[in-house]
C-alpha positions as CSV (number, residue, x, y, z in Angstrom):
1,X,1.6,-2.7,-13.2
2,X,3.4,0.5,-13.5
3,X,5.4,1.1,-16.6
4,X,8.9,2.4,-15.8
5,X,10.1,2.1,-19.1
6,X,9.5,6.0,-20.1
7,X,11.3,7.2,-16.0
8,X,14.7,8.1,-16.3
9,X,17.5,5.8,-16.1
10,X,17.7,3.7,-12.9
11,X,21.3,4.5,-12.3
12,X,20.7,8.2,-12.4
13,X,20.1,10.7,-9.6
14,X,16.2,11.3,-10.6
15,X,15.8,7.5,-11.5
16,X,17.0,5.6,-8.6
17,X,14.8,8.5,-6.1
18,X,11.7,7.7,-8.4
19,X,12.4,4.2,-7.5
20,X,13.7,4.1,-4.3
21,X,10.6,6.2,-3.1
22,X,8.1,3.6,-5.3
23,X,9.4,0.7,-3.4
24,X,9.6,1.8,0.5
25,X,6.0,2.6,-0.2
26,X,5.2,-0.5,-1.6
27,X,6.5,-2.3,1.5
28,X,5.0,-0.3,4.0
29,X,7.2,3.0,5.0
30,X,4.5,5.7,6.3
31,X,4.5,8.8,4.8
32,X,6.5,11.0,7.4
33,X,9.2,8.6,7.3
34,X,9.1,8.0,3.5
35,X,9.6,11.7,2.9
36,X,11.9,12.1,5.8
37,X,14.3,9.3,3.6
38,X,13.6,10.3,0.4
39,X,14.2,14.4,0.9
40,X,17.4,12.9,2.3
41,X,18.6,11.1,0.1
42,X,17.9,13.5,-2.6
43,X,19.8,16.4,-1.0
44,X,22.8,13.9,-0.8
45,X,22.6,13.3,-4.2
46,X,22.8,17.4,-4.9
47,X,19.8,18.3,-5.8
48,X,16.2,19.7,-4.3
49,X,13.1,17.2,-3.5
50,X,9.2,17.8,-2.4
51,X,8.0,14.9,-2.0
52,X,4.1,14.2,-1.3
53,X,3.2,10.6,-0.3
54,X,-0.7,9.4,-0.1
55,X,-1.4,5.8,0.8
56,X,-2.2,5.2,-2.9
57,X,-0.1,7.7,-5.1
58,X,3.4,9.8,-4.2
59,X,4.0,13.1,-6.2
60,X,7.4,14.4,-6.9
61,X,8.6,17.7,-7.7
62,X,12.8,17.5,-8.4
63,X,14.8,20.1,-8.5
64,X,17.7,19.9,-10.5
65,X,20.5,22.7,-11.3
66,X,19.6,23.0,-15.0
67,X,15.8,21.8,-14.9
68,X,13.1,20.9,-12.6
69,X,11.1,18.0,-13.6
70,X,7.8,16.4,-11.8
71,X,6.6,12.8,-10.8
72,X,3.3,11.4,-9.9
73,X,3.2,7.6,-9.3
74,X,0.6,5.8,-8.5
75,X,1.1,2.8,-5.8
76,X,-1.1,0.5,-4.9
77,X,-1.0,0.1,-0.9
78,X,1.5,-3.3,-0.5
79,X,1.7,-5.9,2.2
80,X,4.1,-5.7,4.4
81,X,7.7,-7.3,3.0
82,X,9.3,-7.1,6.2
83,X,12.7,-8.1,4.2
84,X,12.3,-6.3,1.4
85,X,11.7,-3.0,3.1
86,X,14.6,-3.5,5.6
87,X,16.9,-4.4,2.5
88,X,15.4,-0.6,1.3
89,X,15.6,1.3,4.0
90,X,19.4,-0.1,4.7
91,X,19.9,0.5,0.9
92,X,19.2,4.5,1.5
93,X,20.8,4.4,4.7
94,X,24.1,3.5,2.9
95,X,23.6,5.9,0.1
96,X,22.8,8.5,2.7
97,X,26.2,8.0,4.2
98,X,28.0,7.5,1.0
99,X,29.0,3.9,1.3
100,X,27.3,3.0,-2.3
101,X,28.0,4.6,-6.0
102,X,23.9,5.2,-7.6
103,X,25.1,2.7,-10.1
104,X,25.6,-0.2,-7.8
105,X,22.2,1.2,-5.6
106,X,20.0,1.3,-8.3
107,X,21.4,-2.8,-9.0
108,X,20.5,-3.6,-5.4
109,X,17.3,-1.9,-5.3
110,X,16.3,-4.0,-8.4
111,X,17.6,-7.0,-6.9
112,X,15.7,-6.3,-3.6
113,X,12.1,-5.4,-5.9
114,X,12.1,-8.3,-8.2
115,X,13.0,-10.8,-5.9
116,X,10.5,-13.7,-5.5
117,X,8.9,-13.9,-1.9
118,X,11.1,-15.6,0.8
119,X,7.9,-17.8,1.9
120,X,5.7,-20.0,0.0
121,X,2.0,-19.7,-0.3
122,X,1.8,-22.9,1.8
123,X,4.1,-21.1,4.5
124,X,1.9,-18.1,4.2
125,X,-1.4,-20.0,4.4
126,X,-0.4,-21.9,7.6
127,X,0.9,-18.7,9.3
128,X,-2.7,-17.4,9.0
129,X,-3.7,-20.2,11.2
130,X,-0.7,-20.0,14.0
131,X,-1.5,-16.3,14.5
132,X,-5.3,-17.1,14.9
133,X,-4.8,-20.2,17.1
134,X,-2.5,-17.7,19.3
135,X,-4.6,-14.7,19.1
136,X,-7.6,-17.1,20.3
137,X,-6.2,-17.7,23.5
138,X,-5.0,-14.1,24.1
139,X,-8.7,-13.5,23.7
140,X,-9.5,-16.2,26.6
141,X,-10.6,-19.1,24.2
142,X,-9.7,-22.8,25.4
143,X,-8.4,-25.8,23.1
144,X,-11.6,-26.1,21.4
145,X,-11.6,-22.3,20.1
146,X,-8.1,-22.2,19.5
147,X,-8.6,-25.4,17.4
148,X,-11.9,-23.5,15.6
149,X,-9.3,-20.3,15.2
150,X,-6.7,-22.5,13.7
151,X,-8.6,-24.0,10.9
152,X,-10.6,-20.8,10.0
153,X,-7.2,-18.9,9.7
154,X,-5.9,-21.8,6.9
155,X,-8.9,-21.2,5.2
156,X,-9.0,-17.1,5.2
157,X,-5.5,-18.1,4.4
158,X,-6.0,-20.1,1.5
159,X,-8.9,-17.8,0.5
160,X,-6.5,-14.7,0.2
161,X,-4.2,-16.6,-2.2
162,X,-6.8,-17.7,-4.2
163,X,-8.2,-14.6,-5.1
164,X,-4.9,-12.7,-5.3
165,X,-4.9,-13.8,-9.0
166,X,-7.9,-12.1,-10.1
167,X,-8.3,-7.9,-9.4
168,X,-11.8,-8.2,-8.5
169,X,-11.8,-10.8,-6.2
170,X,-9.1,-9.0,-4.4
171,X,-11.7,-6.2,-4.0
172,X,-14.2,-8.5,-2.8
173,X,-12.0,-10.6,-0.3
174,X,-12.8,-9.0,3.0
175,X,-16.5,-9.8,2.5
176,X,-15.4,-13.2,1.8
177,X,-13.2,-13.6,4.1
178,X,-15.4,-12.2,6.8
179,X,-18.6,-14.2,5.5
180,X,-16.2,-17.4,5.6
181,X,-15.1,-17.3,9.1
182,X,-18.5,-16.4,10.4
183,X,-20.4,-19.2,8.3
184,X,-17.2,-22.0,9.7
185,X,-17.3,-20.3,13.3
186,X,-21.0,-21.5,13.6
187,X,-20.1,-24.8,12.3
188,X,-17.2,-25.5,14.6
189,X,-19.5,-23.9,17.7
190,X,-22.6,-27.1,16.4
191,X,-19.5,-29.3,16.2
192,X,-17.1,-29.2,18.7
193,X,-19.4,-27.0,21.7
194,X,-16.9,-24.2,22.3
195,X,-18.2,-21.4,23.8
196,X,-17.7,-18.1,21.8
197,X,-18.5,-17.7,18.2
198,X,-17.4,-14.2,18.5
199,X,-14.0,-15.3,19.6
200,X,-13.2,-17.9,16.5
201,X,-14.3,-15.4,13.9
202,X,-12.7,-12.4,15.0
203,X,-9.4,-15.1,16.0
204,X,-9.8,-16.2,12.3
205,X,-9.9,-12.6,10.7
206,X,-7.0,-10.7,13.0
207,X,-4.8,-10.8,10.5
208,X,-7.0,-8.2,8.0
209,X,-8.5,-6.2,10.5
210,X,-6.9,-3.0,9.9
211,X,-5.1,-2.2,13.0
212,X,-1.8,-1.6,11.9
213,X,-3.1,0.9,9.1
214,X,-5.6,2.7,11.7
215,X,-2.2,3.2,13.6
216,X,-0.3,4.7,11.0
217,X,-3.1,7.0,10.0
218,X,-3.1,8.4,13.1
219,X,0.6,8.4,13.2
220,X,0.3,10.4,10.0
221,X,-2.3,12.9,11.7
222,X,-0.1,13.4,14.8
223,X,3.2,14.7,12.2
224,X,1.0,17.1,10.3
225,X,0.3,14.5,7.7
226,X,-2.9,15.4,7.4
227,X,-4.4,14.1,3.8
228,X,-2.4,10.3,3.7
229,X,-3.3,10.0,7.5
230,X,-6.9,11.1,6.6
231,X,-7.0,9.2,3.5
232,X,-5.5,5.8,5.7
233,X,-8.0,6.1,8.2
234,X,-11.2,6.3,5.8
235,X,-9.4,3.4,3.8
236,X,-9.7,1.5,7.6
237,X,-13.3,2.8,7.7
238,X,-14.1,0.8,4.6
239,X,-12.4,-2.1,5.1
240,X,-14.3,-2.4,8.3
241,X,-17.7,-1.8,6.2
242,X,-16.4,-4.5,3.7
243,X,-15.9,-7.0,6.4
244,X,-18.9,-6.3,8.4
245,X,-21.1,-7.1,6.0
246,X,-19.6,-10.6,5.4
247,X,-20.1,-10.5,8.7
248,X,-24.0,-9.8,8.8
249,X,-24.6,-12.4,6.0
250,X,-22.4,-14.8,8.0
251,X,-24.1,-14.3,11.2
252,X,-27.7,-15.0,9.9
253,X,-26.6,-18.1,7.8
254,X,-25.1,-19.1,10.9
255,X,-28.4,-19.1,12.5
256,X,-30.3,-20.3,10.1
257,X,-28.2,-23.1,9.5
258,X,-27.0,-24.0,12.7
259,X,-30.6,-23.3,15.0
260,X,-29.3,-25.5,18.2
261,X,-26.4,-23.8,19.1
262,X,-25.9,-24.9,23.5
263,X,-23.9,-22.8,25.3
264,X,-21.0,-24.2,27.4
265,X,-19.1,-23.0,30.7
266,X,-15.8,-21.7,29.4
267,X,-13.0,-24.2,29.6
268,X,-10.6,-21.8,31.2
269,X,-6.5,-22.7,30.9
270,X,-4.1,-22.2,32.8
271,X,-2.3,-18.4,32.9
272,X,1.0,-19.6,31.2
273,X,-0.7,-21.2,28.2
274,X,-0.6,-17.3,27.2
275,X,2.9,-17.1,26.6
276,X,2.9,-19.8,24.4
277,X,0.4,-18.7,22.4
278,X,1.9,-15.0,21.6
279,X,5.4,-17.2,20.5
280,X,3.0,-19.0,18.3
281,X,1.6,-16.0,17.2
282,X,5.1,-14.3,16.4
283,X,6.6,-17.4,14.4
284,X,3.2,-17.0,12.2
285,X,4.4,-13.6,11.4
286,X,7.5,-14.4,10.1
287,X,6.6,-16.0,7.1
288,X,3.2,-13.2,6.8
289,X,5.8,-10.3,7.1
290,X,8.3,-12.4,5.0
291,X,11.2,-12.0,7.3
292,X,14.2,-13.9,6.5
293,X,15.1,-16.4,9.0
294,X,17.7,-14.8,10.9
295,X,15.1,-12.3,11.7
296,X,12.7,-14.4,13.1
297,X,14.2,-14.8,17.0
298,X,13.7,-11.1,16.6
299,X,10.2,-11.2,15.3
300,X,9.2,-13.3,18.4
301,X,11.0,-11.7,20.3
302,X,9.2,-8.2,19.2
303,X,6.0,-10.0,20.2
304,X,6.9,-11.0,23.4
305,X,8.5,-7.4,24.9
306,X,5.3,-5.7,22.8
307,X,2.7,-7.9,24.7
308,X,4.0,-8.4,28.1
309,X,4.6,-4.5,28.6
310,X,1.3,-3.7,27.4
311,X,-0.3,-6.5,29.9
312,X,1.7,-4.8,32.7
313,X,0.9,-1.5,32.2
314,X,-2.9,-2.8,31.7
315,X,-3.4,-4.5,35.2
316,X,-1.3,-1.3,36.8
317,X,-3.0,1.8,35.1
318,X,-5.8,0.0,32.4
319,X,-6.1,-0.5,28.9
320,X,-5.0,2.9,27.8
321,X,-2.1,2.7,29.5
322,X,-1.3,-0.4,28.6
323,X,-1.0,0.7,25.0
324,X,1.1,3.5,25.4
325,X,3.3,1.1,28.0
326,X,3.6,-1.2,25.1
327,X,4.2,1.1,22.0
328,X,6.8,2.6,24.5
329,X,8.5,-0.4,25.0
330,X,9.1,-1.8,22.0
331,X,9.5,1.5,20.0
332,X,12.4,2.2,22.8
333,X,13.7,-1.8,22.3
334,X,13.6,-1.6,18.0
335,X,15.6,1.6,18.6
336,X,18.6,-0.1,21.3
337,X,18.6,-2.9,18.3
338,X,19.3,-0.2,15.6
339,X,22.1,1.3,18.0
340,X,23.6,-2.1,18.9
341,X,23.3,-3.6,15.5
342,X,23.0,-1.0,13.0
343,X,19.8,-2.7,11.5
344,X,16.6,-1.3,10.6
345,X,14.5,-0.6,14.0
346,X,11.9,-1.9,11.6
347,X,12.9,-5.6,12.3
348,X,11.4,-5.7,15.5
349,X,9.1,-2.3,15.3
350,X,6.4,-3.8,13.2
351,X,5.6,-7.3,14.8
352,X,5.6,-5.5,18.0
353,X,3.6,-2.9,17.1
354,X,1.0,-5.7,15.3
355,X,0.5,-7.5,18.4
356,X,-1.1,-3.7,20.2
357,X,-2.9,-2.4,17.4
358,X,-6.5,-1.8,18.1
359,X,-7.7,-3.7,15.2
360,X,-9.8,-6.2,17.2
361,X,-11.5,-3.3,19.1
362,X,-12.4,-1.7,15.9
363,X,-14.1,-5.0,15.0
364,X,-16.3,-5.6,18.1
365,X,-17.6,-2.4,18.0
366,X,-18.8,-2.5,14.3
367,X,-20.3,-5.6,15.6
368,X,-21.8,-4.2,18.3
369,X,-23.2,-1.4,15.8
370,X,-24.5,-4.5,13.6
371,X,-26.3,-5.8,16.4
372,X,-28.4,-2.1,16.4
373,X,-26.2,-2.0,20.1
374,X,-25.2,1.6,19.5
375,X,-24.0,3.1,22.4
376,X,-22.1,0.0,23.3
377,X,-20.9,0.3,19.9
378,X,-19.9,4.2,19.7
379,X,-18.4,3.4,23.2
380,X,-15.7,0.6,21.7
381,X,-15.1,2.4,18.8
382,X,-14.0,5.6,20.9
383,X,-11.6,2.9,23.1
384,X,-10.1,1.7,20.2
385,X,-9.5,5.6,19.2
386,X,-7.9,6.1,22.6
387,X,-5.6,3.1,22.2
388,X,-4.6,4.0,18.4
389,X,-3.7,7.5,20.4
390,X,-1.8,6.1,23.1
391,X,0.4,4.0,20.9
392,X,1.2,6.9,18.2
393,X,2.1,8.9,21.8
394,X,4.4,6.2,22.8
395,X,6.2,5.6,19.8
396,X,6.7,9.4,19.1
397,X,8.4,9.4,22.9
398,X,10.2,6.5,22.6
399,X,12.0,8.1,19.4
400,X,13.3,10.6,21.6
401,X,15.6,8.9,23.4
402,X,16.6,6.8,20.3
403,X,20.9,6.7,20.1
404,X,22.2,7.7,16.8
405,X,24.1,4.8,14.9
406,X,27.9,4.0,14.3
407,X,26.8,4.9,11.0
408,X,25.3,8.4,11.9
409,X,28.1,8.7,14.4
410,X,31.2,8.6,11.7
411,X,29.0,11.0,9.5
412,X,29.3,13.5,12.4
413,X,33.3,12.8,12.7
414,X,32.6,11.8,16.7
415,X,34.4,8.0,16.1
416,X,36.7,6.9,13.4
């Protein structure tokens, strides 16, 4: 826990920046827009910033009229607080545009940082399971997989809050995680007689696979931010290490334990039973991005735009494509809800984005590579590159033609 007793006063200049900056990172902000706000912000409040933001630590350098003073904090990298980092980015918005005093800021922003989480750990732990049961079928699994997928989510569910309360089980939680859905995967295949081990334990895991962050990281690269995006993308590299050899144990448990595996014809369902199953994947990430309720019809409906743009695109012009369609999309959609309502484009930019990330691509080929299948899996792992590049590509283009707010609007004196 960092000790903020020795910053400076929260309702100072210096203060509420060191604090401001402390909690967008904690929530997830990447570094070119976390130093875009904060550099912002800081010249509003009259004085000079640079600011230097790593996935684990941010390093401050303020300079004041009479003094310059330094800051180096060191973050650990959050979860995503979905309300919590809208609530902060609106907060700077407003202070940007002069619509708060710093005292009554730096009271909101410690409001918005010590407020309990909007969903339970129950909440949390079933979520895990909706957005496996729906990933499952995305993946072409029937009932009996997205059944297997349900369960195996509560449980790497109820695994992550369980070792939440003790530092090195944290660390060791991807390997569990990963050995636990492998080990129940083979159980549910000698049980129930679905067809694809593969499908339940990488359904069961989606939610850690590191998608979202290998994203970023190239995000990061692509705006010259070359040490946090390189420092993200090794971060990735190890979680996929971590997981992949839960994995291995798992895998040759599994056949150890479970020797009679049959294989079953495929129980294919219908076309439209996809749709459903992305909605029931976007209502599991409300409560695992903590959005506030009103937000969720957004959430979903972030989902829906993300995935059925990216399906398009895939059937006219292939996977690639697809990506970039998608990423395009919904980056252009979370920026005509910023316009229209003067929200956060965040709202509906990060469970779109979730549902494209190439986080499942990443896993197959380390799987691949487990399997000593290394051109197949040097082949995958150069797709899922491709598609990480085709989304940062079509999220850079679709903030092109973003429209600037009401808010940005008055600032410029073009409406009253």
């Amino acid at each position: 826990m960092i000790d903020e007793s020795r910053w400076p006063a929260a309702d100072t200049p210096t203060g509420f920046v060191l604090r401001l900056a402390k909690a967008l990172h904690t929530y997830g902000t990447p570094a070119y827009e976390l130093e875009r706000i904060i550099n912002d912000v800081a010249k509003k409040l009259g004085f000079g910033l640079e600011c230097f933001s790593l996935p684990t630590m941010i390093t401050l350098s303020l300079f004041e009229p009479d003094r310059h003073s330094s800051f180096v904090i060191r973050v650990a990298p959050g979860d995503i607080n979905l309300e919590k980092l809208t609530r902060s980015h609106d907060l700077a918005e407003r202070v940007l545009h002069g619509e708060i005093a710093i005292a009554a800021a730096a009271q909101e922003l410690a409001t918005i940082t010590t407020a309990p989480p909007r969903w339970g750990q129950w909440a949390v732990i079933f979520s895990f399971g909706l957005v496996s049961s729906g990933v499952a079928r995305v993946f072409g699994g029937d009932w009996a997989e997205m059944l297997s997928s349900l369960l195996i989510g509560v449980l790497v569910g109820g695994l992550a809050i369980w070792t939440a309360r003790s530092l090195i089980w944290t660390y060791m939680f991807p390997t569990l995680a990963a050995l636990l859905a492998a080990l129940t995967s083979y159980a549910l295949a000698s049980a129930l007689g679905h067809t694809s081990v593969f499908t339940t334990l990488v359904s069961g895991v989606i939610v850690l696979l590191p998608g979202l962050m290998i994203t970023v990281g190239l995000a990061e690269l692509a705006t010259q931010n070359l040490v946090s995006g390189t420092a993200r993308l090794s971060g990735a590299a190890i979680l996929f290490v971590l997981m992949g050899f839960g994995v291995a144990v798992g895998d040759q448990l599994g056949v150890k334990l479970f020797p009679q595996l049959v294989y079953t014809a495929p129980k294919l369902l219908p076309v439209w039973t996809e749709w459903p199953a992305v909605l029931l994947a976007g209502l599991g990430f409300v409560a695992l991005f903590q959005a506030r309720m009103r937000d969720g019809i957004w959430v979903v409906l972030a989902g829906l735009i993300a995935y059925s743009s990216a399906r398009y695109g895939s059937s006219l012009l292939g996977p690639v494509a697809g990506a970039f369609c998608g990423a395009f999309v919904i980056g252009g959609v979370s920026h005509l809800f910023r316009f229209i309502f003067d929200r956060p484009n965040s709202i509906m930019l990060v469970p779109g984005i979730i549902l494209l990330v190439p986080g499942s691509v990443g896993f197959r080929s380390l799987h691949a590579l487990l399997e000593q299948n290394v051109v197949a899996g040097l082949d995958i792992a150069f797709q899922m590159i491709l598609a990480g590049i085709s989304l940062v590509i079509g999220l850079l283009l679709s903030s092109v033609f973003a429209l600037p707010t009401r808010r940005e609007r008055i600032q410029r004196g073009e409406v009253a």
